[in-house]
N, C-alpha and C positions, 0 to 999 in steps of 0.2 A: 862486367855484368852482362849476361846474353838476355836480349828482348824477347818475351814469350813470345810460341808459336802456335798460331790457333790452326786447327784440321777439322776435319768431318765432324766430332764429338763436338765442338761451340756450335756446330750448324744448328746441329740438331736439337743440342739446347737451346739457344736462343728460338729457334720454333715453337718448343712449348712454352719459354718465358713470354715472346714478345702475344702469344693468342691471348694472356692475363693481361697487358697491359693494353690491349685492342679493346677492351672493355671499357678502358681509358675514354678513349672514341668517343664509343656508343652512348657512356652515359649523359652526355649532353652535345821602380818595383820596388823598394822600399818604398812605402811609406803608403798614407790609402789613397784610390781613387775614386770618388764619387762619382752621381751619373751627369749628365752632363749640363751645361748654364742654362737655365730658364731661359733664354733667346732665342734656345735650340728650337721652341717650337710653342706656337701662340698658346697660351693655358687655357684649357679647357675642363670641363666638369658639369655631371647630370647629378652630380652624389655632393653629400657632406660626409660620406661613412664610407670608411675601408674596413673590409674585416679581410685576418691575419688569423693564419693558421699557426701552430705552434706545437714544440714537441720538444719531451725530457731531455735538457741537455745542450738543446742549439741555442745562437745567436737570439731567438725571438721570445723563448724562455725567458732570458733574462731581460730584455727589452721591458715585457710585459712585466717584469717583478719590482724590476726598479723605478717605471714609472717617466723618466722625462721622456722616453719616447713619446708616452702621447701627451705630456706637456708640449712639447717642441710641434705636431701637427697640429694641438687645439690653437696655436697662434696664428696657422693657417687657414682656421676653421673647418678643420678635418676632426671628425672622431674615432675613434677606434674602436672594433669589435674584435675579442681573440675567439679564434675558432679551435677545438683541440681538447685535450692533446692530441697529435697523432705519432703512430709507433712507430712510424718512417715517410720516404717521398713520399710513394706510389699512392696511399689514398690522400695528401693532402692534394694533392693533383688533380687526383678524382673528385676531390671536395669541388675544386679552382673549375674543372671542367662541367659538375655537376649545376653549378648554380650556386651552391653554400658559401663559397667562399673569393675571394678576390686577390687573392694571393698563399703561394703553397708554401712552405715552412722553410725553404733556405735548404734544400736536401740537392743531391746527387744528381750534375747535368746527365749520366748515360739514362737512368730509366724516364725523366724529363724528353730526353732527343728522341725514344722507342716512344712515348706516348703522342707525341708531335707527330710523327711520323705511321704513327698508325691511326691518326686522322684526330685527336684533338686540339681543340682551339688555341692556344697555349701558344708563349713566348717570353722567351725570358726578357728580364728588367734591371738585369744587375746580378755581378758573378764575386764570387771572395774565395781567396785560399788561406787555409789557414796554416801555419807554420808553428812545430813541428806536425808532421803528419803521422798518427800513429795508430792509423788502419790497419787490423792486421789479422792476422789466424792463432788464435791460442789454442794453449793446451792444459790441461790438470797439472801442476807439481807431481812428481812421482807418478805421472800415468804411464811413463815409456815414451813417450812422442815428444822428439824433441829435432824433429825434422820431418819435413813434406814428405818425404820418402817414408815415413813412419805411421802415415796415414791411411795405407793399406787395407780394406779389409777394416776400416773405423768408418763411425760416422761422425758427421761435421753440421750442424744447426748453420743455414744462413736463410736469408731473408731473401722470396723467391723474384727472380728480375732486378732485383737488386745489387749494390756493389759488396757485400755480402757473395753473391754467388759470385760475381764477376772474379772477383778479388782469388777465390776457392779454384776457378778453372783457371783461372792464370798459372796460380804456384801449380797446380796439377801437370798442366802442361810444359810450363820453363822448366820443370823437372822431367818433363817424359812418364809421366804417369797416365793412364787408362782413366777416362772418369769413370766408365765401370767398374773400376778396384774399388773407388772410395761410393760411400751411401750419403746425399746427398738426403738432410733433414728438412724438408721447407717449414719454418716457423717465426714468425715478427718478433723482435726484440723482445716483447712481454715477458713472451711462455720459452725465448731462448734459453736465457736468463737462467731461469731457475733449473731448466731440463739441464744445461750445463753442469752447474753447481751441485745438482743430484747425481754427476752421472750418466744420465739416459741418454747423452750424447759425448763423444769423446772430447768434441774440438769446437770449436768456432770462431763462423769467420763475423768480425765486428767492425764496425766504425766508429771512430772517437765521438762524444768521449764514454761513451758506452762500455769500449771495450778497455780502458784504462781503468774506469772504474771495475769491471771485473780480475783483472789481476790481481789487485788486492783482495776484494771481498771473496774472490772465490781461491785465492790463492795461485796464479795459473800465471804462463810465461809465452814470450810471443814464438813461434816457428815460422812466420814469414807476416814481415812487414811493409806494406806499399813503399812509404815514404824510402825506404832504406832496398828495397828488390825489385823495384820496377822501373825502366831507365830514363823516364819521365810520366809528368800526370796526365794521367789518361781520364780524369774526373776530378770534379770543378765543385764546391758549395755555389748552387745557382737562386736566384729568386724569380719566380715564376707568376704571370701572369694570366686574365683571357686578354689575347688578341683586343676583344670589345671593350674589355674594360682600358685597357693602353690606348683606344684610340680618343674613346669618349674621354676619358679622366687624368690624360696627359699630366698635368699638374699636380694631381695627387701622385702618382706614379714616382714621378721626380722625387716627389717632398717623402714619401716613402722608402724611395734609395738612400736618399740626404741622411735620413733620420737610423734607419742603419747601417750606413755607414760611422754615420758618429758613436751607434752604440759599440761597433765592432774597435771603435779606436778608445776609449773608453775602456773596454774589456783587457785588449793591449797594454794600457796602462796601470790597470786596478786588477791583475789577476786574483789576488787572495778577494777582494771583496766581491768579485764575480763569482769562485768556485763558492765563495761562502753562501751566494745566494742560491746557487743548483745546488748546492748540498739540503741547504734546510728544504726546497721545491722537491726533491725528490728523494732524501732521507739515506743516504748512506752515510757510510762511517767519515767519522776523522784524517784514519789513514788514507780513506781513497780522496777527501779529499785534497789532503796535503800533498799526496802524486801527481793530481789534475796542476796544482798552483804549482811544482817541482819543471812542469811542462814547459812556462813560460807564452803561453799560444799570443801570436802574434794574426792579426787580422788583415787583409790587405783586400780592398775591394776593386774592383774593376767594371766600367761602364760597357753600357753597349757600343759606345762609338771610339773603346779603345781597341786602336788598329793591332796593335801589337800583340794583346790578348788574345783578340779573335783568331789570329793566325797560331798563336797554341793550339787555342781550342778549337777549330778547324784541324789541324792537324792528331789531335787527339781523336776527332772524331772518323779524320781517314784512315787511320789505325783498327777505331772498332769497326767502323765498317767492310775494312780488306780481311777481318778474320770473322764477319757475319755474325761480331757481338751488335752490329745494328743490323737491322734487313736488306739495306742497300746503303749507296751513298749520298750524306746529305751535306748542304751547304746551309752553315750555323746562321749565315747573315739571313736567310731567308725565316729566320724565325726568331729574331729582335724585337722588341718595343722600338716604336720609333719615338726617338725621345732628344 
């Protein structure tokens, strides 16, 4: 498997993705591991109330459906406010950055690392991968496309600054493709959806479990899959905080990771009663969900002060950064909870 090569064409996309996420800014290994021992750092707290952002489909979805999650904080004397839904990272971030909210939804370290870096307060809290991974670019049944090469002269729906897009100029480029040949649809999960299913776009590129649930309901097959065409992860499920709120609220922080962590092991263990609950939250079929539970997703968390991680995910991020999928070069540890 050859590692994609990024050229002139990522520059100059990521220039127009990262001006959307400077907006950012302006507006204000088996098994799991949690974040790290309350020792780590004296408890502190100005709040009794976290609010949690949440969105169709992730880790905090179901947190919020089933309930012990904030059984398990009110023993802390934490309450919980769910903020939401939202259709991806990038505005629950904006939420995290604006004031509304105290934590962003469990989404995608790269457009998190481009909103840091283009001046928001922000710092992750705790990272998980989930396994299998099956991000990927679909296509119609019987459209013809059933290879990146095939996407010529089509358009492709992904979500803009996103791993969505990211995901689109990789296979473009690991193949030798022109992003100018292919038509590049910026549109949020919502209105992808359906534009897909109509028609009005040929392809898309998706993240789980979004994009599983669409193989079934819309009938459609994958033509380039992260987990399976890229020679490692170059993006992390991260949980995201402000900077203020990690210094002031230390201990909720903590008790925040703890608590999904244990939802994420949980999930691991109980997949059918998990898909069962994002099926009836968000109303697809049978069959998609019996695909989701066919997956088996296994959760695996990781702290900020695991060494071993951060040198992936450093190394992930010197990747995107040597092909100016980030603006420059950053180092991860400098934008940690200190916990």
């Amino acid at each position: 498997m050859n590692t994609p090569h990024f050229g002139a064409q990522r520059r100059q996309l990521m220039q127009h993705s990262l001006a959307g996420l400077a907006g950012l800014a302006l507006a204000g290994t088996a098994g799991a591991q949690t974040a790290a021992p309350a020792t780590a750092r004296k408890p502190s707290r100005n709040t009794d109330t976290v609010r949690l952002c949440w969105g169709h489909g992730g880790l905090p979805m179901i947190a919020r459906l089933r309930g012990e999650f904030e059984k398990t904080l009110a023993r802390d004397g934490i309450k919980v406010q769910w903020v939401g839904p939202f259709p991806n990272h990038a505005p629950s971030l904006q939420a995290v950055t604006g004031g509304s909210a105290d934590f962003a939804f469990g989404g995608s370290t790269t457009p998190a690392l481009a909103a840091m870096l283009a001046g928001s307060p922000l710092v992750f809290a705790q990272f998980a991968v989930v396994e299998p991974r099956s991000t990927s670019i679909i296509a119609r049944d019987g459209s013809g496309i059933e290879h990146v090469r095939d996407l010529v002269g089509k358009s492709v729906a992904v979500n803009r600054s996103g791993l969505g897009e990211f995901l689109l100029v990789a296979a473009l480029e690991k193949y030798g493709i022109e992003r100018s040949k292919v038509r590049f649809v910026y549109l949020n999960p919502p209105d992808a959806g359906p534009a897909f299913s109509q028609g009005k776009v040929d392809a898309w590129s998706m993240w789980s479990p979004g994009v599983d649930i669409a193989r079934v309901e819309y009938k459609a097959h994958d033509i380039f899959v992260e987990g399976r065409e890229l020679d490692f992860l170059i993006d992390f499920n991260s949980y995201v905080t402000s900077r203020k709120f990690a210094e002031e609220n230390a201990d909720i922080v903590r008790a925040v990771n703890a608590a999904y962590a244990a939802e994420g092991q949980w999930i691991s263990g109980h997949t059918r009663e998990a898909e069962t609950l994002s099926q009836k939250e968000s109303g697809y079929s049978d069959a998609a969900r019996d695909a989701q539970i066919r997956l088996q997703r296994r959760w695996e968390f990781h702290s900020v002060n695991d060494e071993r991680f951060l040198r992936e995910f450093q190394k992930a991020a010197d990747w995107l950064a040597a092909r100016s999928v980030l603006p420059q070069k950053v180092q991860v540890k400098d934008y940690l909870a200190r916990l």
